[in-house]
N, CA and C of each residue as an Amber inpcrd file, in Angstrom:
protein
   414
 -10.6290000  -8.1930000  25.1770000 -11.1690000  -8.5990000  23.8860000
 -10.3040000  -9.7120000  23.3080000 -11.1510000 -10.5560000  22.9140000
 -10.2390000 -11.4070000  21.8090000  -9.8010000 -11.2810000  20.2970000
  -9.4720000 -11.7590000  20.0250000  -8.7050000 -11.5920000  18.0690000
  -9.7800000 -11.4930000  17.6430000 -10.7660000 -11.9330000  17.6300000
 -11.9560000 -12.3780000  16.9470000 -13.2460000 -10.6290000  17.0830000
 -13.2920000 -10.6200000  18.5760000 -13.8090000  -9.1650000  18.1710000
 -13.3060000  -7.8960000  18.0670000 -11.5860000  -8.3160000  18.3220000
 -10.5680000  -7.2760000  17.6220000 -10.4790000  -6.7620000  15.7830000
 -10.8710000  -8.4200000  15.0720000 -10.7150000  -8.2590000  13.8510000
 -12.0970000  -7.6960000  13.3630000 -13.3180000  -8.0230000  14.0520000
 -14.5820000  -7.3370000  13.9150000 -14.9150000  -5.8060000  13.8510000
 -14.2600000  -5.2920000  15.2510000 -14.0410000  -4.1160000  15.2980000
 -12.6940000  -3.2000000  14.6580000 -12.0320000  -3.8270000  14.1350000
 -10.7380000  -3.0230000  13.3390000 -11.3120000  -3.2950000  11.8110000
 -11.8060000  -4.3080000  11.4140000 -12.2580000  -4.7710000   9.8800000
 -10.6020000  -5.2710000   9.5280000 -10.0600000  -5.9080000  10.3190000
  -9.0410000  -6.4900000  10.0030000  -9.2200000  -8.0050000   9.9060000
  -8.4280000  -8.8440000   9.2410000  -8.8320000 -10.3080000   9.1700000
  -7.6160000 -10.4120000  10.6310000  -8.3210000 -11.6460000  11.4460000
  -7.4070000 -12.3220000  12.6370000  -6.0310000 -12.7360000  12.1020000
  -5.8510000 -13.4970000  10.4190000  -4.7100000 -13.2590000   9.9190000
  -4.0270000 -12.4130000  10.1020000  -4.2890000 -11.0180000   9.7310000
  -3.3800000  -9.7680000   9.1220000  -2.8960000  -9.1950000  10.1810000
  -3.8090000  -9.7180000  11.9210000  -3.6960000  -9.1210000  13.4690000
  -2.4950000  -9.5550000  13.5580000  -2.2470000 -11.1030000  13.1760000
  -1.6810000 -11.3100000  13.7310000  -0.3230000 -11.4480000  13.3010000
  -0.2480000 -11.1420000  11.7140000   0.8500000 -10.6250000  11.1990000
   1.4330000  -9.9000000  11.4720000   0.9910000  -8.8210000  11.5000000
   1.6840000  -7.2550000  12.1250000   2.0140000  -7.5390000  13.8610000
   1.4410000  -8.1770000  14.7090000   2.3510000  -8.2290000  15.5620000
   3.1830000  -9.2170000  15.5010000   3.4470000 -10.4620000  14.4130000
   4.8560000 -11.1860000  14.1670000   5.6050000  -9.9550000  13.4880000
   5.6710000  -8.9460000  12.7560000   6.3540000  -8.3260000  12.7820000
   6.6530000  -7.2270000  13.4470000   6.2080000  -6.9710000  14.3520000
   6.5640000  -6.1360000  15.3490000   6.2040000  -4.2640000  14.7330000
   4.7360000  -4.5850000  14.5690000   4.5720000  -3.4300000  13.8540000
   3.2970000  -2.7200000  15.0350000   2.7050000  -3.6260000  15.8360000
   1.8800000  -3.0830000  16.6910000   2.3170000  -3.7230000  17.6420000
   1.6760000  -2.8410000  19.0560000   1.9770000  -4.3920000  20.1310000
   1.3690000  -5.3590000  20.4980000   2.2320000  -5.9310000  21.1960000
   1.5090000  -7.2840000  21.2070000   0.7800000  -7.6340000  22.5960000
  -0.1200000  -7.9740000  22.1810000  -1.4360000  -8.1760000  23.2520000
  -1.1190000  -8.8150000  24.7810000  -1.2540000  -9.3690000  25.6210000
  -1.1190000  -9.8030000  26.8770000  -1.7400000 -11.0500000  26.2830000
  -0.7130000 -12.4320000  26.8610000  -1.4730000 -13.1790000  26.7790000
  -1.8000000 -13.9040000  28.0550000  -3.2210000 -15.1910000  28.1500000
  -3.1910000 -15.7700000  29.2000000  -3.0500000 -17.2200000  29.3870000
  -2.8290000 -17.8550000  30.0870000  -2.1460000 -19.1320000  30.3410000
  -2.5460000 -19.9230000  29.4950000  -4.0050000 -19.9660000  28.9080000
  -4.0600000 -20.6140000  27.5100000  -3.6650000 -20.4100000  26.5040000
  -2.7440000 -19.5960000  26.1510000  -1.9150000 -18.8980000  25.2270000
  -3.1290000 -17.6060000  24.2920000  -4.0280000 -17.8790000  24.9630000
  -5.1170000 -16.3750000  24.0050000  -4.4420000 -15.1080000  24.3060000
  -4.5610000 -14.2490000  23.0930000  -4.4950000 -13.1550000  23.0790000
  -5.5200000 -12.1290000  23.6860000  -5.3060000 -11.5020000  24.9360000
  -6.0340000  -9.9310000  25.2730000  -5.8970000  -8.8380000  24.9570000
  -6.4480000  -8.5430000  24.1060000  -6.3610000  -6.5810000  23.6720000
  -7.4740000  -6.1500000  24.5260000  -6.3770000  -4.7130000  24.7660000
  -7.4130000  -3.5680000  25.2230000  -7.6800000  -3.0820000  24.0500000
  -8.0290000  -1.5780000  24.9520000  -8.0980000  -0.4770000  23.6510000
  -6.9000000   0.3850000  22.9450000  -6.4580000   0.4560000  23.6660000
  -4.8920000   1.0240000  23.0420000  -4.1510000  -0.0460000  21.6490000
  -4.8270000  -1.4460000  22.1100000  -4.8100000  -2.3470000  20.3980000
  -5.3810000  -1.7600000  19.8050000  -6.7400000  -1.6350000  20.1390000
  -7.4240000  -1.0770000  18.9670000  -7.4800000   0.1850000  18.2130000
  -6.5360000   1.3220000  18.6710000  -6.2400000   2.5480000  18.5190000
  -5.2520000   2.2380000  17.7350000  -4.2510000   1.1470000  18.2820000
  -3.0750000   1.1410000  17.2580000  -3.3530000  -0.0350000  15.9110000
  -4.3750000  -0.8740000  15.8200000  -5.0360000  -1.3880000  14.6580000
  -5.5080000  -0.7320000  13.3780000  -6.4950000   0.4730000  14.4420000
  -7.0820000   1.2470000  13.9300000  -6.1500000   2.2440000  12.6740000
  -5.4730000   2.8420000  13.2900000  -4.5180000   3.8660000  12.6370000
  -3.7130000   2.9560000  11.9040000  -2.9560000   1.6070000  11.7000000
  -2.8980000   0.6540000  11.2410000  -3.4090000   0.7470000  10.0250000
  -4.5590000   0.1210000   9.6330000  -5.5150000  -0.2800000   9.1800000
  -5.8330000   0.9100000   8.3500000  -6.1680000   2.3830000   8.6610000
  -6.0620000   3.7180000   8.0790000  -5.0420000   4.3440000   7.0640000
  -3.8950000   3.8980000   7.8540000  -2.5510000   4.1410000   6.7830000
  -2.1370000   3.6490000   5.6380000  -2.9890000   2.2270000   5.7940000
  -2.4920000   1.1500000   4.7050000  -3.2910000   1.9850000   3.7980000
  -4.8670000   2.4200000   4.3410000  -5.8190000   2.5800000   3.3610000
  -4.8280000   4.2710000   2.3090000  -4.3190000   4.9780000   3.3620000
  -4.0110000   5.9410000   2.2580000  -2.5840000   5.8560000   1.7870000
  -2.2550000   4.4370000   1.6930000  -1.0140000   4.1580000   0.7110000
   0.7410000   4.1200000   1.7400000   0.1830000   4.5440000   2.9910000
   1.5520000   3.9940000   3.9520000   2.2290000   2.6310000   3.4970000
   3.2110000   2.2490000   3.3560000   3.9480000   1.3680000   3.7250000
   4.0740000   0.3460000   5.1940000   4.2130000  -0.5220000   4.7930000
   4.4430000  -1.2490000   6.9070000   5.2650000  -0.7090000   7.2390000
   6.5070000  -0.5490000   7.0870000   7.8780000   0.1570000   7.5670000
   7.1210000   1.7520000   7.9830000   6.6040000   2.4200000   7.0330000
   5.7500000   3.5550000   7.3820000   5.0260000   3.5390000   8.5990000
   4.0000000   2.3230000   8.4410000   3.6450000   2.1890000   9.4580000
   3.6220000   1.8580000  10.7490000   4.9200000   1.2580000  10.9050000
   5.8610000   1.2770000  12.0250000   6.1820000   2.4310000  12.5500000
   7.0010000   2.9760000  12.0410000   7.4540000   4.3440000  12.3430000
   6.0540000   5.6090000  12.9800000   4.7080000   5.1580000  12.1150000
   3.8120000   6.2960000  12.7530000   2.9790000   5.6890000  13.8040000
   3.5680000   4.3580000  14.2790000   3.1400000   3.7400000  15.3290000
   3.4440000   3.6730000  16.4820000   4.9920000   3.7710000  15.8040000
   5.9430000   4.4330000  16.9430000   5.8520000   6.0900000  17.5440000
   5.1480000   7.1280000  16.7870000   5.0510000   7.8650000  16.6080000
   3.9880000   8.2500000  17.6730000   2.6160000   7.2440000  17.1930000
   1.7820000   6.9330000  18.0460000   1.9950000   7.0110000  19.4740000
   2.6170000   6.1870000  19.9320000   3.1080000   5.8290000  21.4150000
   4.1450000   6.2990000  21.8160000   4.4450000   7.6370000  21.3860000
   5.5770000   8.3010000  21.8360000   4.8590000   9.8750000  22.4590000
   4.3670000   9.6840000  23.7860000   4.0220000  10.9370000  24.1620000
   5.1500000  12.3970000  23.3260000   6.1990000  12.5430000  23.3410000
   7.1320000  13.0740000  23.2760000   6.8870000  13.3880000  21.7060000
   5.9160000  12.8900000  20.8600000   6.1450000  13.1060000  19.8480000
   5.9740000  14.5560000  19.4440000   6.4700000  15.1870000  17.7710000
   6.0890000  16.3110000  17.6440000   5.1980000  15.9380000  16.4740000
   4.2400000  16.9790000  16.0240000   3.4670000  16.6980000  15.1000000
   4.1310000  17.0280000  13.6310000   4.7750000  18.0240000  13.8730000
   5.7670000  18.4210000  12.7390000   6.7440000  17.1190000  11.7940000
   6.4560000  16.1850000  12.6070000   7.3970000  14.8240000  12.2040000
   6.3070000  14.1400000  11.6310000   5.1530000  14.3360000  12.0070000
   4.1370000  13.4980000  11.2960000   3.7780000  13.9140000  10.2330000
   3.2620000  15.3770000  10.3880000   2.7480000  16.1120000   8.9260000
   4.0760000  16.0590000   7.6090000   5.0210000  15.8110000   8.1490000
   6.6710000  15.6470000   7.0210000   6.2050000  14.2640000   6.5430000
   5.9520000  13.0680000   7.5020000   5.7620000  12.0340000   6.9890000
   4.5740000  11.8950000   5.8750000   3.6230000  12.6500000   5.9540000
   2.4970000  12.2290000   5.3720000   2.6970000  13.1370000   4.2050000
   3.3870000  14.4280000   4.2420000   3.0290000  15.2980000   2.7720000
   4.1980000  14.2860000   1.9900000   5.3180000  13.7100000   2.3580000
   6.3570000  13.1070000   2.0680000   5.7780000  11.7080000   0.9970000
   4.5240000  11.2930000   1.6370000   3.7350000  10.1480000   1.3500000
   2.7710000  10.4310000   0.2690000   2.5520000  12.0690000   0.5450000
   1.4320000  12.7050000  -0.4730000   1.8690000  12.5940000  -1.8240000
   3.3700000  13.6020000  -1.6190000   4.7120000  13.6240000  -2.9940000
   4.6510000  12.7650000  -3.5480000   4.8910000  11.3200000  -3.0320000
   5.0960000  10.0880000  -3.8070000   3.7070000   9.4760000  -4.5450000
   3.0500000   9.9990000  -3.8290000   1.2540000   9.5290000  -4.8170000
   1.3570000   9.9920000  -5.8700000   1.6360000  11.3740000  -5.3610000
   1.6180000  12.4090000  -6.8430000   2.3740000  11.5640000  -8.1030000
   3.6850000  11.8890000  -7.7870000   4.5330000  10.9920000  -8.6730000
   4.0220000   9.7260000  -8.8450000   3.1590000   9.0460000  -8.8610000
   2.9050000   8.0940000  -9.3890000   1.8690000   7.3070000 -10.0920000
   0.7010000   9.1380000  -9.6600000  -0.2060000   9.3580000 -11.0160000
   0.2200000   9.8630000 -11.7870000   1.2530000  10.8270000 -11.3890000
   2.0390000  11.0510000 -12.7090000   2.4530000   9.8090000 -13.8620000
   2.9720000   9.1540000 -13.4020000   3.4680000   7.2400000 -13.7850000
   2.3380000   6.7940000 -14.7240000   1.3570000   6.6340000 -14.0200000
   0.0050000   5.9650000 -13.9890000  -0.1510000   6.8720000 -15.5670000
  -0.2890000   8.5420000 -15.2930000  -1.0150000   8.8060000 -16.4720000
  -0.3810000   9.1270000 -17.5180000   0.7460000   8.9380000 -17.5390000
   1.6920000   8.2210000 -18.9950000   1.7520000   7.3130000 -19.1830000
   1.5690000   6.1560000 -18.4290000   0.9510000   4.9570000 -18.9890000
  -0.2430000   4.8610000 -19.7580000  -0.9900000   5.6880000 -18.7860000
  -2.6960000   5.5420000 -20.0770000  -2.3130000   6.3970000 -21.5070000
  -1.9700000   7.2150000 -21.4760000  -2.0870000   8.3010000 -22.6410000
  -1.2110000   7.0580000 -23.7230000  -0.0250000   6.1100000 -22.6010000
   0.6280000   5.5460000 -23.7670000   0.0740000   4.4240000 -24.4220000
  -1.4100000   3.7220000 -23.5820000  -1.8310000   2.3230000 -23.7920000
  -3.4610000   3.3060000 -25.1270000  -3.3420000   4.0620000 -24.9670000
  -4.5170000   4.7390000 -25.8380000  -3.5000000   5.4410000 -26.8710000
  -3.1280000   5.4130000 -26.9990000  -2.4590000   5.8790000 -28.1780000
  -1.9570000   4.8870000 -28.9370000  -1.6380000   3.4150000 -28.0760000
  -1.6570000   2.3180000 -28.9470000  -2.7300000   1.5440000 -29.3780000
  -3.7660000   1.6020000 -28.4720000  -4.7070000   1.7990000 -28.8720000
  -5.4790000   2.9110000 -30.3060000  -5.5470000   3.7280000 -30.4930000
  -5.5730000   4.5170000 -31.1760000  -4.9070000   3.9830000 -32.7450000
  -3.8720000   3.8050000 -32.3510000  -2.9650000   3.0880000 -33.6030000
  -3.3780000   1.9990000 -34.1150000  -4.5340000   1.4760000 -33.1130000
  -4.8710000  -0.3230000 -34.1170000  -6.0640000  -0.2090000 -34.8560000
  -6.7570000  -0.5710000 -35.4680000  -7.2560000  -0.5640000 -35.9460000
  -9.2400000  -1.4700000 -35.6270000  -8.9140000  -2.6870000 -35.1320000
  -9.8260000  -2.9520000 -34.0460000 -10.7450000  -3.7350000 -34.9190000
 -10.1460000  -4.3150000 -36.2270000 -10.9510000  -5.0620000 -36.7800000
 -10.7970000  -6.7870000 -36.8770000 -11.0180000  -7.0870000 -37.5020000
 -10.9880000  -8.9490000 -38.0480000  -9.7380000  -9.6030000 -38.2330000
  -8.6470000  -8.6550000 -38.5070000  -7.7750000  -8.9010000 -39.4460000
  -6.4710000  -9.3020000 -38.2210000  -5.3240000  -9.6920000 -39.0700000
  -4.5060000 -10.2150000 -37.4900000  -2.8000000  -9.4150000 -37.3660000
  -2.7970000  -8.4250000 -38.5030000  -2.7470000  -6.9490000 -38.3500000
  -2.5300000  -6.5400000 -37.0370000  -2.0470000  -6.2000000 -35.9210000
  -2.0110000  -5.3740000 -34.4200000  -1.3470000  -4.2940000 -33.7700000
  -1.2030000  -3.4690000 -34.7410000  -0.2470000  -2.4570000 -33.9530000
   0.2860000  -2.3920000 -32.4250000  -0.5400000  -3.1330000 -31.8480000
  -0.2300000  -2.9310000 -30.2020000   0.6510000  -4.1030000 -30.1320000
   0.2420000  -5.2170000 -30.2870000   0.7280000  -6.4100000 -30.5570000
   2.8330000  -5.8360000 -31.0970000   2.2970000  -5.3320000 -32.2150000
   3.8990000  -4.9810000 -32.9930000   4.9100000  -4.0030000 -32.5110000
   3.7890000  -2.7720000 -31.6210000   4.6520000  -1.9850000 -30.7500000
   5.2780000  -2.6080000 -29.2400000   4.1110000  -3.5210000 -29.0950000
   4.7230000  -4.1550000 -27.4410000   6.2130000  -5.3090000 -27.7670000
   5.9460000  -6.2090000 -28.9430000   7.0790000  -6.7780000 -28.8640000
   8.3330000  -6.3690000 -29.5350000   8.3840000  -4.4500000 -29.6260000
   9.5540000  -4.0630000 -30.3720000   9.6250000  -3.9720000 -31.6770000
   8.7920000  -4.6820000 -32.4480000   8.6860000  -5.1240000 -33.9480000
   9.1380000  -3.6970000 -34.4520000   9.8210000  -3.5350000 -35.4500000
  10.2780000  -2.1350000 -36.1120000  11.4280000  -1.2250000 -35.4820000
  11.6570000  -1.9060000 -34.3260000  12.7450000  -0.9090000 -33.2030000
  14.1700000  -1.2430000 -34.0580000  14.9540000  -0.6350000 -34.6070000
  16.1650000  -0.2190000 -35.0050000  17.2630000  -1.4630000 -34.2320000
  17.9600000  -1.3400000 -34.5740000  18.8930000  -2.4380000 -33.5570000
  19.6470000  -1.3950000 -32.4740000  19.6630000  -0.2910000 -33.2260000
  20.2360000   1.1700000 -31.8350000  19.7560000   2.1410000 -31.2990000
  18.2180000   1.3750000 -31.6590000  16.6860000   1.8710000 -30.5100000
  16.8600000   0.8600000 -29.2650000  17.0320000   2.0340000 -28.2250000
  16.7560000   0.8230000 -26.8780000  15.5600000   1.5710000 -26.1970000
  14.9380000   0.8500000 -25.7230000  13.6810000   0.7490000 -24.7640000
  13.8510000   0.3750000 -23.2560000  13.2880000   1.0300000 -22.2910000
  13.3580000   0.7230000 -21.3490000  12.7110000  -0.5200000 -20.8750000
């Protein structure tokens, strides 16, 4: 196969193919004397899962590692399922993030008033306006 019905069949752009193998995150294809790239299927297995990980929030470095993981007959699964609840944890924590941010952008919200006038509570809370000189903010 070439890049072209590699990126067709992975839904990857020929860009992003060929990123990840400049970084040495999948392998790299066989090439032939015209310098084209040949993938089998074992590209496309490792595109694939690639391409999957990003979707549920892996990292490249992540995805290195479960690529490596991939192509390691020897692997145990116990190393994978650590990686992924490990990956789960950190989602969590960061709807956590996410939903103290909203409660905090509606509550400044909440505080304005939403009319004509040039008046803004959000406006006056975002640039500090009223903060003490030995109020610090993160």
């Amino acid at each position: 196969m070439n890049i072209s019905d590699v990126a067709r069949e992975t839904r990857l752009t020929s860009k992003a193919i060929r990123f990840y193998e400049e970084k040495g995150i999948v392998t790299p294809p066989l090439r032939s004397d015209n310098g084209y790239r040949h993938y089998n299927a074992h590209h496309l297995e490792e595109l694939h899962l690639l391409r999957q990980a990003r979707q549920v929030g892996f990292t490249l470095d992540e995805c290195r590692e479960l690529i490596a993981l991939f192509n390691n007959p020897a692997r145990h699964s116990a190393d994978v399922k650590a990686r992924t609840l490990r990956k789960a944890e950190e989602i969590a924590a960061h709807i956590k993030e996410l939903q103290a941010m909203q409660a905090q952008l509606l509550a400044l919200a909440e505080a304005c008033p939403g009319d004509q006038g040039a008046e803004c509570p959000i406006i006056s809370q975002l640039a500090g306006c009223g903060l003490h000189s030995g109020d610090k903010e993160d």
